[in-house]
PDBQT receptor file of N, H, CA, C and O in Angstrom, charges set to zero:
ATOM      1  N   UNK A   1      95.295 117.922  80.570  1.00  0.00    +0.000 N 
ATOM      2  CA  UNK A   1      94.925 118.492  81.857  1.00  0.00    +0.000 C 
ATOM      3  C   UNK A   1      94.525 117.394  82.844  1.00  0.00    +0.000 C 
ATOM      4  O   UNK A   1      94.667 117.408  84.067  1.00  0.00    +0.000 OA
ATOM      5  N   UNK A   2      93.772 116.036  81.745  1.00  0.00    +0.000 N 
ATOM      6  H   UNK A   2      93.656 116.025  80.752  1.00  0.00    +0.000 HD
ATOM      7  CA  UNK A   2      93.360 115.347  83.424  1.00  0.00    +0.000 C 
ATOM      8  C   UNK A   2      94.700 114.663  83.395  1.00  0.00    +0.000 C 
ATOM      9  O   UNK A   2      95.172 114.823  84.520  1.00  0.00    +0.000 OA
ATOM     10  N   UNK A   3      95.318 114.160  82.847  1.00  0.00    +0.000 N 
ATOM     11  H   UNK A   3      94.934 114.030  81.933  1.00  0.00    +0.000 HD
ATOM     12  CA  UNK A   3      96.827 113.844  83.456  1.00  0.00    +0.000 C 
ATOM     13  C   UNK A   3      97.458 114.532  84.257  1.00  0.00    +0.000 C 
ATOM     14  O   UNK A   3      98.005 113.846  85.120  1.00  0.00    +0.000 OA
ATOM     15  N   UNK A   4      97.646 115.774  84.361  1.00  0.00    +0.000 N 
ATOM     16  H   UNK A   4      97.201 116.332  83.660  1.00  0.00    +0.000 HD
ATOM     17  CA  UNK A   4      98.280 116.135  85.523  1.00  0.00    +0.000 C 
ATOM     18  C   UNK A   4      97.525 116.491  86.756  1.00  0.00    +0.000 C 
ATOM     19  O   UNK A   4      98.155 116.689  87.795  1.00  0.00    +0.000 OA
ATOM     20  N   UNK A   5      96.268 116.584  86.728  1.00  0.00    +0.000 N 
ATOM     21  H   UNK A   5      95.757 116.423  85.884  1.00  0.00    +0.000 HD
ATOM     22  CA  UNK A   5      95.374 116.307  87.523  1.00  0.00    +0.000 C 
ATOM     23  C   UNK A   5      95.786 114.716  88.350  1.00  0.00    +0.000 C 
ATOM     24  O   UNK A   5      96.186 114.698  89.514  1.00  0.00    +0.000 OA
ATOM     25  N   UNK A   6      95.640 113.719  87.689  1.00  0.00    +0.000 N 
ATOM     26  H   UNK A   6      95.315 113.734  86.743  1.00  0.00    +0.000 HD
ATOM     27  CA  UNK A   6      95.621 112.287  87.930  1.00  0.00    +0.000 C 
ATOM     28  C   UNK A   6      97.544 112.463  88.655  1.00  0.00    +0.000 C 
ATOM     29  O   UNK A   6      97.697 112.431  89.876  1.00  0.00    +0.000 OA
ATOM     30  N   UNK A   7      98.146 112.545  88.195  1.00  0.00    +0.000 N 
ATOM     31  H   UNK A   7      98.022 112.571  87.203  1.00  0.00    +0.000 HD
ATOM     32  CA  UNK A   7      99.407 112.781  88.057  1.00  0.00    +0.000 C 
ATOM     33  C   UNK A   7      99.973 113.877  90.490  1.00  0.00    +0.000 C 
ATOM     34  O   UNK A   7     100.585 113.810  91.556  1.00  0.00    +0.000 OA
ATOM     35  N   UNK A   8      99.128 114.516  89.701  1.00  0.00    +0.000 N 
ATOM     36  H   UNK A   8      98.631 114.570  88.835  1.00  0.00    +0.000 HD
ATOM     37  CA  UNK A   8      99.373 115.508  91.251  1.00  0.00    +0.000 C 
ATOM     38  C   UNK A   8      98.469 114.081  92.419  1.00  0.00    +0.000 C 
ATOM     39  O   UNK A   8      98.868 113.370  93.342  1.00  0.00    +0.000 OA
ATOM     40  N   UNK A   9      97.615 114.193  91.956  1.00  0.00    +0.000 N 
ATOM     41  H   UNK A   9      97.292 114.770  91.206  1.00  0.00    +0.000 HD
ATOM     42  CA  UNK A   9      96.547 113.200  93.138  1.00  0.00    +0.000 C 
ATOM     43  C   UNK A   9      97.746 112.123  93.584  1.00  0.00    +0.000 C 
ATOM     44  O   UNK A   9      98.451 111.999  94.586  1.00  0.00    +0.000 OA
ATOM     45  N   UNK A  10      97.628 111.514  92.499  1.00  0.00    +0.000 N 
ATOM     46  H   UNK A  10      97.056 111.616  91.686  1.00  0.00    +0.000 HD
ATOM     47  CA  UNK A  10      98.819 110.057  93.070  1.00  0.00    +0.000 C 
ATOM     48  C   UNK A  10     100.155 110.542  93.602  1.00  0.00    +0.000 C 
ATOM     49  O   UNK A  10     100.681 110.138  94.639  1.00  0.00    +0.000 OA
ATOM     50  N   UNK A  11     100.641 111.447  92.778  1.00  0.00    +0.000 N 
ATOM     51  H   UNK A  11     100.214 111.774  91.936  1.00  0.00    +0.000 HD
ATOM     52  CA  UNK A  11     101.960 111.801  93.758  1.00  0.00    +0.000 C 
ATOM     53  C   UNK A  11     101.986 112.267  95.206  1.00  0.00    +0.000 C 
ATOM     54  O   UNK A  11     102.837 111.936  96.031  1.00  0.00    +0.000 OA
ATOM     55  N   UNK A  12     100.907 113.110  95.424  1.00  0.00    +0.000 N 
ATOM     56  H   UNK A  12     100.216 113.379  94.753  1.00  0.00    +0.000 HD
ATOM     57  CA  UNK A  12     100.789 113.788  96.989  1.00  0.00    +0.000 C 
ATOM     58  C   UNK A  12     100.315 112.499  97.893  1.00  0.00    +0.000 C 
ATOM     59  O   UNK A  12     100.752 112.261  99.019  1.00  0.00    +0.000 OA
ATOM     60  N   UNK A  13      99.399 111.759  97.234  1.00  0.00    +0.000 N 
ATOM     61  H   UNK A  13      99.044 111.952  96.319  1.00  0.00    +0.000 HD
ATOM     62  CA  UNK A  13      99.241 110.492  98.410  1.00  0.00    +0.000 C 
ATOM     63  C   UNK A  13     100.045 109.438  98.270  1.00  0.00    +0.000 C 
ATOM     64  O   UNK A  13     100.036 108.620  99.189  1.00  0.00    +0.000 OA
ATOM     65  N   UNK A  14     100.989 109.185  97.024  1.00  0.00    +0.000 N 
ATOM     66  H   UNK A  14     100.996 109.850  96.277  1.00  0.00    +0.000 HD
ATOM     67  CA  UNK A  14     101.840 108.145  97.713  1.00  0.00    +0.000 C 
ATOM     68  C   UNK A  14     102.953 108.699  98.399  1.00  0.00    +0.000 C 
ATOM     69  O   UNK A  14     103.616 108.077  99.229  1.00  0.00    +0.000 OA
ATOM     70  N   UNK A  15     103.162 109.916  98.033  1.00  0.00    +0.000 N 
ATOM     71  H   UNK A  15     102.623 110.421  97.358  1.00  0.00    +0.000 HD
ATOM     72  CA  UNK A  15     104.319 110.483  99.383  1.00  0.00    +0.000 C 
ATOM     73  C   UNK A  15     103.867 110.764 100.966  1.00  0.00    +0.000 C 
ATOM     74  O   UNK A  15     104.588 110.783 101.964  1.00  0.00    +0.000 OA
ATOM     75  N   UNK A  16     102.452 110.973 100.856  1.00  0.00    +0.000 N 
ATOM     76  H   UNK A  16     101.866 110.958 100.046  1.00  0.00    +0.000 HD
ATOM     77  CA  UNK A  16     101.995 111.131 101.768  1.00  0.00    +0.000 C 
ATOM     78  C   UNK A  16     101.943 109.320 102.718  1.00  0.00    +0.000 C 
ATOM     79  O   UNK A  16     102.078 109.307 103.942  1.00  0.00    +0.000 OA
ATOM     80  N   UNK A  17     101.799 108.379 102.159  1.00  0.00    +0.000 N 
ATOM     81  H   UNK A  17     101.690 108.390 101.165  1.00  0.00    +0.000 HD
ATOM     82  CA  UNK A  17     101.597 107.037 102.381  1.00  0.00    +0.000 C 
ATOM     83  C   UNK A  17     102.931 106.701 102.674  1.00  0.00    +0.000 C 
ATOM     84  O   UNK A  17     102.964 105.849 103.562  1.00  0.00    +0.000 OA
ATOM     85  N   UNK A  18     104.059 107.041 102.270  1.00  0.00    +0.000 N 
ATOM     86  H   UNK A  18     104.032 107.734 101.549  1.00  0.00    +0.000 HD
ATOM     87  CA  UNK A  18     105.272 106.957 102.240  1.00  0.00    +0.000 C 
ATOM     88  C   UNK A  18     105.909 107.369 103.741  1.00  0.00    +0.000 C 
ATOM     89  O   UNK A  18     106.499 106.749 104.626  1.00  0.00    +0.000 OA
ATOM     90  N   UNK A  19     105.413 108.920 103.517  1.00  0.00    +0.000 N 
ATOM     91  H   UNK A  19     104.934 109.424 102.798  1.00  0.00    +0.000 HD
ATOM     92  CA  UNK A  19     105.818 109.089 105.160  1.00  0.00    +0.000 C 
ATOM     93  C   UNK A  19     105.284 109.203 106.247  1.00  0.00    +0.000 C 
ATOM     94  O   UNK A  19     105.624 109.918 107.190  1.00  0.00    +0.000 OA
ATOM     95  N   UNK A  20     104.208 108.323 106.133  1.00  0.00    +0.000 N 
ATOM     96  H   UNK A  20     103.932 107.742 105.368  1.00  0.00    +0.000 HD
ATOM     97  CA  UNK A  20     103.630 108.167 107.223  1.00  0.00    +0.000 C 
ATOM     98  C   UNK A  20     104.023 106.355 107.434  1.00  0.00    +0.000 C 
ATOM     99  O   UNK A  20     103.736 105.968 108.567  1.00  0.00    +0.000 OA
ATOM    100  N   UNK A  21     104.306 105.834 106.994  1.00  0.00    +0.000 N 
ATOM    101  H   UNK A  21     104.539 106.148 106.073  1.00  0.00    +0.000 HD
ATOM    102  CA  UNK A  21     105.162 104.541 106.851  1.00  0.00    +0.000 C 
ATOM    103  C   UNK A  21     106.745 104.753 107.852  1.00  0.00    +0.000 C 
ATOM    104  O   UNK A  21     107.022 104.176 108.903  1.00  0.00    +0.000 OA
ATOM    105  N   UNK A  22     107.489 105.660 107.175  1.00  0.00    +0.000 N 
ATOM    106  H   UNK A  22     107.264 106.129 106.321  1.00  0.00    +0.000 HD
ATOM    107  CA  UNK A  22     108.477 105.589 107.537  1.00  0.00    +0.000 C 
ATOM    108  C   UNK A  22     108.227 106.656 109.156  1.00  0.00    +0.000 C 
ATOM    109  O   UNK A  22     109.237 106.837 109.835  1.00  0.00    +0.000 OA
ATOM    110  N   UNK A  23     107.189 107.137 109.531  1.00  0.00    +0.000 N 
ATOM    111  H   UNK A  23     106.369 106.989 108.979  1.00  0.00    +0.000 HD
ATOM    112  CA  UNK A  23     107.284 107.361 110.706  1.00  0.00    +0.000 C 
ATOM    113  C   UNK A  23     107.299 106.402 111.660  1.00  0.00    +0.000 C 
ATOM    114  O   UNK A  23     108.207 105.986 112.380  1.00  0.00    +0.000 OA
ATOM    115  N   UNK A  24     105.492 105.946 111.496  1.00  0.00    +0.000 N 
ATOM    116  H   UNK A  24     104.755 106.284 110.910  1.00  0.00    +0.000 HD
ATOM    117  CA  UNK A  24     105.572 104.436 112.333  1.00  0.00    +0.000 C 
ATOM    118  C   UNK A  24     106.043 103.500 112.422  1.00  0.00    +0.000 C 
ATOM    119  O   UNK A  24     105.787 102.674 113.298  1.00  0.00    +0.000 OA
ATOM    120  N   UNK A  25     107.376 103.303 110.978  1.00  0.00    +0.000 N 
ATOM    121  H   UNK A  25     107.583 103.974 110.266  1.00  0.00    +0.000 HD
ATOM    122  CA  UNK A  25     107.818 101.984 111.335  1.00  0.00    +0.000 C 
ATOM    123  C   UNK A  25     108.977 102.475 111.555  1.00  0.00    +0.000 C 
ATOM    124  O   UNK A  25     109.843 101.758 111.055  1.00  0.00    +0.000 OA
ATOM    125  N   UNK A  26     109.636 103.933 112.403  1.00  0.00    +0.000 N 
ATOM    126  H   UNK A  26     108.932 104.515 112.809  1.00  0.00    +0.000 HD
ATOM    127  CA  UNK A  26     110.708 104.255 112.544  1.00  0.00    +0.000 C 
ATOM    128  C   UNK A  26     112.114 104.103 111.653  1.00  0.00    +0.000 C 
ATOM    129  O   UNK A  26     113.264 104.282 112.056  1.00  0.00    +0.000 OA
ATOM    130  N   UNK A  27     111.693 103.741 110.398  1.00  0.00    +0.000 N 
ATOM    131  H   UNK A  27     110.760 103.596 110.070  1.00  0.00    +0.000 HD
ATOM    132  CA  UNK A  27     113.121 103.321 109.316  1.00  0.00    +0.000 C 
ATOM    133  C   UNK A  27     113.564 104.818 108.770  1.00  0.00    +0.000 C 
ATOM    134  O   UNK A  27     112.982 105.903 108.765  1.00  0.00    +0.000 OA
ATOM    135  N   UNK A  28     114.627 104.457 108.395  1.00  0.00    +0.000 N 
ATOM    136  H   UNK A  28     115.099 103.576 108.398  1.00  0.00    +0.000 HD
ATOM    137  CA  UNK A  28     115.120 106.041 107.797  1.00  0.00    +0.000 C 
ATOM    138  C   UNK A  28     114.866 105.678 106.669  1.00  0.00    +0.000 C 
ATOM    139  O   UNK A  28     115.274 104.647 106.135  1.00  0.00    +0.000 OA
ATOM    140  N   UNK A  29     114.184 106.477 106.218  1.00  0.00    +0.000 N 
ATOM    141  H   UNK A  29     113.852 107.315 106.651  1.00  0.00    +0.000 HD
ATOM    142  CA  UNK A  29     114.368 106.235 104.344  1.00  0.00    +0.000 C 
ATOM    143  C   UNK A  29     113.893 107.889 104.132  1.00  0.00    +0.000 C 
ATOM    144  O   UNK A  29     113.157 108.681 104.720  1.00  0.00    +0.000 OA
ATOM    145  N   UNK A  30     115.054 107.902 102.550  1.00  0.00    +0.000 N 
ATOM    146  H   UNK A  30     115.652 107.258 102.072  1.00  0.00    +0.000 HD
ATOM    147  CA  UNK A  30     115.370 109.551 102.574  1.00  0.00    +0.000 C 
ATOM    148  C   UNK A  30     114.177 110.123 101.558  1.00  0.00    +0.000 C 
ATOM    149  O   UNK A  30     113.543 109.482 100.720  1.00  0.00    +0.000 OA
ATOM    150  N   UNK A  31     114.103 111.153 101.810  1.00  0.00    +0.000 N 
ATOM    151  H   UNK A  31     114.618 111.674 102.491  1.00  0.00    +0.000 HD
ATOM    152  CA  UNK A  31     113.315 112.276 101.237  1.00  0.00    +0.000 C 
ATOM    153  C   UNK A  31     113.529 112.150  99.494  1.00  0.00    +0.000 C 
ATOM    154  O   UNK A  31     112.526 112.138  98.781  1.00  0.00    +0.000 OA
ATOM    155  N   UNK A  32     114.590 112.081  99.032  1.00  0.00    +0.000 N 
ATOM    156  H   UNK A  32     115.405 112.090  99.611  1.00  0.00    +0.000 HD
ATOM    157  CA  UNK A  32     114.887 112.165  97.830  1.00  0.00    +0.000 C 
ATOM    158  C   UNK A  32     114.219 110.484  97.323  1.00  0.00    +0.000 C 
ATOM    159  O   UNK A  32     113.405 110.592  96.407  1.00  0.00    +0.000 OA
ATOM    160  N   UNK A  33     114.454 109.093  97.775  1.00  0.00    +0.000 N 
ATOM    161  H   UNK A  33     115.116 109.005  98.519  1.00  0.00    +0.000 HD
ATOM    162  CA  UNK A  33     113.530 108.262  97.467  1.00  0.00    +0.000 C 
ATOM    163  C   UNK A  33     111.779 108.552  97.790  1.00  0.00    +0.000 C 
ATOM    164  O   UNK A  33     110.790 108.666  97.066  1.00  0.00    +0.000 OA
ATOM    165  N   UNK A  34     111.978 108.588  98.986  1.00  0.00    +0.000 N 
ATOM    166  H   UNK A  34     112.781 108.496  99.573  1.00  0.00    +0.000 HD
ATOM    167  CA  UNK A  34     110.530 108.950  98.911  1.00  0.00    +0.000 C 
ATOM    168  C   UNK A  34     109.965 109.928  97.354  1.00  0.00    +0.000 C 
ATOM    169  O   UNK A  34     109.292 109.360  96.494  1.00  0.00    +0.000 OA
ATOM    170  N   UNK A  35     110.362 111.370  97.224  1.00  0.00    +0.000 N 
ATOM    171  H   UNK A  35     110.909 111.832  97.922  1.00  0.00    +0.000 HD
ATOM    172  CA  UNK A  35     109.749 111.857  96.134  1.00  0.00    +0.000 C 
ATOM    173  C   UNK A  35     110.178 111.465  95.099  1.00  0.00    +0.000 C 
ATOM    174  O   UNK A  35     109.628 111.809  94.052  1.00  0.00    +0.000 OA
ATOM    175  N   UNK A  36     111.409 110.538  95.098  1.00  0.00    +0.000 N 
ATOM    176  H   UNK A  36     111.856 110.259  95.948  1.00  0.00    +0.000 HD
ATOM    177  CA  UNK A  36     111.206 110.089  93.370  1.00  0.00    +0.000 C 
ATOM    178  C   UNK A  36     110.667 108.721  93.304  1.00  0.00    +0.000 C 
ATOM    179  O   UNK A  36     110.669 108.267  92.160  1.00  0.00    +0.000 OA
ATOM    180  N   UNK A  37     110.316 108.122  94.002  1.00  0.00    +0.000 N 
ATOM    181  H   UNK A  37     110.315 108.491  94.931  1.00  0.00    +0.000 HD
ATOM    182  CA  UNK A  37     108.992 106.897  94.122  1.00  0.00    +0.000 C 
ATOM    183  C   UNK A  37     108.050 107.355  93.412  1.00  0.00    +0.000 C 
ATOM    184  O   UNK A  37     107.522 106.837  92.428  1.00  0.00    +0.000 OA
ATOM    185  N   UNK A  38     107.729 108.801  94.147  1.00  0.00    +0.000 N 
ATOM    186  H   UNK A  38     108.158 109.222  94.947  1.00  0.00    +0.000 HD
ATOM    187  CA  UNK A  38     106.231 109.079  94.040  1.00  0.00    +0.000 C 
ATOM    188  C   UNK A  38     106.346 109.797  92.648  1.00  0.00    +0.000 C 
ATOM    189  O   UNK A  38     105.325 110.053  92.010  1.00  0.00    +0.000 OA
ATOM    190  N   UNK A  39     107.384 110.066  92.260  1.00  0.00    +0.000 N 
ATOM    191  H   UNK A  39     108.214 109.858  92.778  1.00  0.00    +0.000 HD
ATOM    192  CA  UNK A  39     107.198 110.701  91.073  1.00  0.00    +0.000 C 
ATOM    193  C   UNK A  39     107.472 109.421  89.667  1.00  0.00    +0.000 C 
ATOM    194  O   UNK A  39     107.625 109.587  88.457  1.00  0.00    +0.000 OA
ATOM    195  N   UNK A  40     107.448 108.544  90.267  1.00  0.00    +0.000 N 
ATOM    196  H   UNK A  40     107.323 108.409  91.251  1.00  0.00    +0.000 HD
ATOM    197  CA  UNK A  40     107.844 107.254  89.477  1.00  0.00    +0.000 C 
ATOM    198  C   UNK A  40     106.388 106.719  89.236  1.00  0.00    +0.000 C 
ATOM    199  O   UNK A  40     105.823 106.445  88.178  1.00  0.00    +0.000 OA
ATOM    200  N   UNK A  41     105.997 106.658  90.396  1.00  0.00    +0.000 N 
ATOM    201  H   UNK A  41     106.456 106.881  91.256  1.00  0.00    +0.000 HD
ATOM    202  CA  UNK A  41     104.802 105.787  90.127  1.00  0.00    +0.000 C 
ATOM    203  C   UNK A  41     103.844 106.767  89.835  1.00  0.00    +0.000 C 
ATOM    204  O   UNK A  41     102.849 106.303  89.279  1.00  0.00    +0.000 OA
ATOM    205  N   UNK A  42     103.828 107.979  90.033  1.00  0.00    +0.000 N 
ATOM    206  H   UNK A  42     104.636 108.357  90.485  1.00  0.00    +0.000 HD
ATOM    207  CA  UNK A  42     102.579 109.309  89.589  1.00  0.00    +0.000 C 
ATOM    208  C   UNK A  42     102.192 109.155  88.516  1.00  0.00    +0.000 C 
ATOM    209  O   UNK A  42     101.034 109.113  88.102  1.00  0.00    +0.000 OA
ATOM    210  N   UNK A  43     103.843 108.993  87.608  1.00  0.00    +0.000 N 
ATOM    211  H   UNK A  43     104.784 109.028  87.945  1.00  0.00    +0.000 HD
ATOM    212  CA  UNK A  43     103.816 108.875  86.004  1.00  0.00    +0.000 C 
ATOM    213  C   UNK A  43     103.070 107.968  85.782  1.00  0.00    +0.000 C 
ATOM    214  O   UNK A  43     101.994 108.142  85.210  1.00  0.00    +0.000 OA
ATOM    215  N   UNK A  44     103.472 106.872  86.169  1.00  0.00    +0.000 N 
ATOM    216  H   UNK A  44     104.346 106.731  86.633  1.00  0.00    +0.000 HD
ATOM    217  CA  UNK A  44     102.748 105.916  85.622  1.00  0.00    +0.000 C 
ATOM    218  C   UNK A  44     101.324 105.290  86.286  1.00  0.00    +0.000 C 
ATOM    219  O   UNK A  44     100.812 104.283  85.797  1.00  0.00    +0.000 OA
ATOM    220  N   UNK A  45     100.808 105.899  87.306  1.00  0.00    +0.000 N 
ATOM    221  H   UNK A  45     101.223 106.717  87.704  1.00  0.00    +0.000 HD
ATOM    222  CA  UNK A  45      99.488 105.628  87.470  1.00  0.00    +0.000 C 
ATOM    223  C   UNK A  45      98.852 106.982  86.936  1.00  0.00    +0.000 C 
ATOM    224  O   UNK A  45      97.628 106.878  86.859  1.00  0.00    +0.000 OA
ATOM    225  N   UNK A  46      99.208 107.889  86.649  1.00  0.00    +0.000 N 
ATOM    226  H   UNK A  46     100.202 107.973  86.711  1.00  0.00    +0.000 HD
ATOM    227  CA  UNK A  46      98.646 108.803  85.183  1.00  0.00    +0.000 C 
ATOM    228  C   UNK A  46      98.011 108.651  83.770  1.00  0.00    +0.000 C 
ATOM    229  O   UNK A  46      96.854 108.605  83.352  1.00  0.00    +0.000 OA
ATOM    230  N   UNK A  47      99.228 108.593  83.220  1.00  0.00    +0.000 N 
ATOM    231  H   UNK A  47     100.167 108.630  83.559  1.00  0.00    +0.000 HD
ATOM    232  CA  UNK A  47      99.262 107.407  82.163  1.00  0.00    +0.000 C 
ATOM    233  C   UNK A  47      98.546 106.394  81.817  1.00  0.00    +0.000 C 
ATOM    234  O   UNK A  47      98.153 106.229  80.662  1.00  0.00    +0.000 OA
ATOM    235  N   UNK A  48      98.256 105.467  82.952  1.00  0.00    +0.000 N 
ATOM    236  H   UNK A  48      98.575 105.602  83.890  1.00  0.00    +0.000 HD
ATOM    237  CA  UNK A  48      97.263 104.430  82.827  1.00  0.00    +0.000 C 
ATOM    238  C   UNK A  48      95.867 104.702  82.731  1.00  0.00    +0.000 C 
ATOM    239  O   UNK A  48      95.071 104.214  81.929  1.00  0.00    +0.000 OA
ATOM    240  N   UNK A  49      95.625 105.651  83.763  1.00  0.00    +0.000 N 
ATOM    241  H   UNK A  49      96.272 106.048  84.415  1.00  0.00    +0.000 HD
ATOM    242  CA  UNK A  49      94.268 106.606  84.151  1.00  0.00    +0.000 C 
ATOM    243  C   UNK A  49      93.856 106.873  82.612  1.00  0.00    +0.000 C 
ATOM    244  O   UNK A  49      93.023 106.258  81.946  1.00  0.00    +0.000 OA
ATOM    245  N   UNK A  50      94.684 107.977  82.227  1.00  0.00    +0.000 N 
ATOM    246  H   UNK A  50      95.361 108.476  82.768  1.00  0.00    +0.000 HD
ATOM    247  CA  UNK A  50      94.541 108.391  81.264  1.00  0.00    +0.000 C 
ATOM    248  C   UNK A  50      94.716 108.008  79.817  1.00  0.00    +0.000 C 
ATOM    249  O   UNK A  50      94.439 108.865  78.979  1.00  0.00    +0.000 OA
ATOM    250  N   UNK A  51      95.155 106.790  79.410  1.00  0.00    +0.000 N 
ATOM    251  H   UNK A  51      95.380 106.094  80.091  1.00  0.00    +0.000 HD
ATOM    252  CA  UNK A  51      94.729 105.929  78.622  1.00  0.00    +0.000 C 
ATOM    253  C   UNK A  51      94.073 104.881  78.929  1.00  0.00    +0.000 C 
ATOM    254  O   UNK A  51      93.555 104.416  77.914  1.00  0.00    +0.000 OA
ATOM    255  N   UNK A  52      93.855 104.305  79.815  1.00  0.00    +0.000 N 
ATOM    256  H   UNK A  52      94.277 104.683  80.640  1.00  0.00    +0.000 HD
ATOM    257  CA  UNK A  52      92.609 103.438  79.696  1.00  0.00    +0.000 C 
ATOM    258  C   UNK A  52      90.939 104.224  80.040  1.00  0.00    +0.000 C 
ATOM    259  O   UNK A  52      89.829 103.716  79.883  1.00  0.00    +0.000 OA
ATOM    260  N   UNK A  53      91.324 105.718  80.587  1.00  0.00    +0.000 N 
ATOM    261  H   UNK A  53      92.226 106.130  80.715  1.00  0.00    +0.000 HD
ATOM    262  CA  UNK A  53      89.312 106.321  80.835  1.00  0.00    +0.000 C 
ATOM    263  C   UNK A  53      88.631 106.196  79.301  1.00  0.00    +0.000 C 
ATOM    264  O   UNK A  53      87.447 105.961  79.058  1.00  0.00    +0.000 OA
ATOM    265  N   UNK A  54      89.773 106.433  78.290  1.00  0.00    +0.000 N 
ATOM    266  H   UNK A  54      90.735 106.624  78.488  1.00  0.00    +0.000 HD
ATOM    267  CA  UNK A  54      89.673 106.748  76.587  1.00  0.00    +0.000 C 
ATOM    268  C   UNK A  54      89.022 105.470  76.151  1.00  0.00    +0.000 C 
ATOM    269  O   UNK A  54      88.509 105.503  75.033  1.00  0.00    +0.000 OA
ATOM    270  N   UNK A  55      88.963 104.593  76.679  1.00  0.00    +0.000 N 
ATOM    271  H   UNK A  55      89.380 104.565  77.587  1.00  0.00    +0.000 HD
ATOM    272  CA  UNK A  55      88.646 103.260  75.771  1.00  0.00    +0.000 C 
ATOM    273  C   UNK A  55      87.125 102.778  76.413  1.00  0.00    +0.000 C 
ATOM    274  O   UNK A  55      86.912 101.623  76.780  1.00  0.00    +0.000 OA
ATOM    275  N   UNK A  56      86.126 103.865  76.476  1.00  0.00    +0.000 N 
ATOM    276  H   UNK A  56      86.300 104.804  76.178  1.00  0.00    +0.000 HD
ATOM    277  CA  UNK A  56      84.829 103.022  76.322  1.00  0.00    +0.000 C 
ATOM    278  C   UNK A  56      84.068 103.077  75.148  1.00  0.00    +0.000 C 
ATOM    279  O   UNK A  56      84.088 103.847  74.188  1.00  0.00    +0.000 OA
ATOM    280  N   UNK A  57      83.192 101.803  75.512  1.00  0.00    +0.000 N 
ATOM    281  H   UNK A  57      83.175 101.177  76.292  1.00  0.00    +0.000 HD
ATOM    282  CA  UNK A  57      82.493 101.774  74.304  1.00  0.00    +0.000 C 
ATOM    283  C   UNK A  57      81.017 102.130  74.401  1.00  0.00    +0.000 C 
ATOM    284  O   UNK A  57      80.185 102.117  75.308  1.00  0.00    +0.000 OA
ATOM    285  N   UNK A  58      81.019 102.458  73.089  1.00  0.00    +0.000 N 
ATOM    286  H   UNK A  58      81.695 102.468  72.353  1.00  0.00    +0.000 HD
ATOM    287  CA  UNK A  58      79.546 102.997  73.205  1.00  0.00    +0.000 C 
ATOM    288  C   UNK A  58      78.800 102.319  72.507  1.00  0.00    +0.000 C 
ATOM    289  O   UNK A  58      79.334 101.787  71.534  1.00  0.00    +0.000 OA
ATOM    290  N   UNK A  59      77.753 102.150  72.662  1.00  0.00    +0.000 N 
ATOM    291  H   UNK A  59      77.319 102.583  73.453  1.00  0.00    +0.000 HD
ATOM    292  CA  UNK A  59      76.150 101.318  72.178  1.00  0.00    +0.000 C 
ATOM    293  C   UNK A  59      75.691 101.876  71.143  1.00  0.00    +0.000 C 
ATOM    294  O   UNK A  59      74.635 101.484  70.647  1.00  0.00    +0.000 OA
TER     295      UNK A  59
């Protein structure tokens, strides 16, 4: 559950970061990169989240 938690967060703001990029810097870049960026990197800033929160140590 927190993976796709972690997973939704990063995807909506790097698409969101994405097109607000390609507004102001007027470039065309398509919809279909944009969401599979974000679904590229979602995975894997998920993933990371969610195996590295697992690794503390305790006293």
């Amino acid at each position: 559950m927190r993976f796709l938690k972690y997973f939704i967060t990063v995807f909506i703001t790097h698409s969101l970061v994405l097109n607000a990029f390609e507004y102001f810097s007027k470039q065309e870049i398509s919809w279909f990169g944009n969401l599979f960026q974000g679904l590229f990197f979602g995975l894997i800033m998920a993933f990371t989240f969610t195996r590295y929160s697992k690794t503390r140590t305790e006293d």
